[in-house]
Phi, psi and omega in degrees: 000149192241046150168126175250166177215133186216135188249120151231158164245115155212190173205154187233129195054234161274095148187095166267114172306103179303309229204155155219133166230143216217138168220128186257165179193139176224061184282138209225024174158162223194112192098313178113351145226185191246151170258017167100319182261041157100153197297150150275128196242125167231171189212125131238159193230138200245195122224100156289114201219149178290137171260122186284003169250356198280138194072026186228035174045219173314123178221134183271305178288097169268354214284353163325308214250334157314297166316326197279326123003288163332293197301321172305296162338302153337270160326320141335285183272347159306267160334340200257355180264320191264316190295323163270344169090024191183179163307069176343142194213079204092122170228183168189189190196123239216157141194167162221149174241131222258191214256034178225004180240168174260155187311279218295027172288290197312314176345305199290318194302344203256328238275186181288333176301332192285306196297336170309326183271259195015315195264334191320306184295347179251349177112013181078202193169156174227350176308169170252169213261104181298151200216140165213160178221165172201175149274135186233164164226191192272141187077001158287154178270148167211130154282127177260107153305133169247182176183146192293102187320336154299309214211104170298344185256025163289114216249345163282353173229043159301123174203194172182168195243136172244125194243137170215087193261138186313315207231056177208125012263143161272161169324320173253030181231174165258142160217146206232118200242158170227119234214118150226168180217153187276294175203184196286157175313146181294114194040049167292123216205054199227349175127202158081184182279114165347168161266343183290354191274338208244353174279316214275335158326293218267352186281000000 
């Protein structure tokens, strides 16, 4: 199916899971042609989590949901490694925080800790993980950025997802999105270094 849902409760660490959502995407031409190798395929996979700070205005010490992040992280790229069905080549990472939290809630959600189990959970990876957070309500779109998981200046596969959950965030929650790709935009043709270049870099 090329967009799922999954309803769970449970929690990992301070970060109790409301909701989990999954989104597929499949551009299989572009223009009116294909460059031969095949659809681009994305997945993000989401988790609605209660924000354990929301109302409680200024909190200096976030390092709580930061730790707690691994796990999330983990759970995340996992899902998101089985949804697509293949390698990954491009990730990125999102998030949204509801009106009763501050951007640097989600923020805290997002840090190297998340991304390191992420990239674990995808087979690894060496680049840094492109990211955007915002404030939301429930049904706001967030573009998820992506980048070719080796080499950021691999320039075919600059890209992005666009995401959306109907009833997500509410005011005291967060949601922490992890975004891959399969491969680079469909006839990408502006230059720059390769992926086969930046693989061959990179042994």
């Amino acid at each position: 199916m090329p967009f799922g849902e999954e309803r769970v409760i449970m929690s990992t660490g301070v970060l109790a899971i409301r909701k989990m959502f999954s989104q597929i995407e499949e551009v299989r031409e572009v223009s009116g042609r294909s460059d031969g190798a095949g659809p681009v395929r994305k997945v993000a996979v989401c988790a609605v989590v209660k924000n354990p700070f929301a109302g409680l205005g200024y909190v200096e010490d976030l390092s709580s949901v930061i730790d707690a992040s691994d796990e999330i992280g983990r759970m995340l790229g996992a899902q998101a490694l089985r949804l697509l069905g293949e390698p990954v080549e491009s990730y990125g990472k999102a998030g949204l925080v509801g009106t009763d939290g501050e951007q640097e809630h989600i923020n805290s959600a997002l840090t190297s800790v998340f991304g390191n189990a992420f990239r674990e959970a995808i087979g690894g990876g060496q680049a840094w993980i492109t990211s955007v957070t915002k404030p939301g309500t429930p049904g706001t779109l967030i573009d998820v950025p992506t980048a070719y998981k080796d080499d950021v200046w691999v320039r075919s596969h600059y890209d992005a997802m666009e995401v959306r959950i109907p009833d997500a965030p509410h005011a005291d929650e967060l949601v922490v999105i992890a975004a891959v790709t399969n491969r680079g935009r469909i006839n990408a043709r502006v230059g720059g270094m390769t992926a086969d270049e930046a693989r061959e870099a990179n042994k």
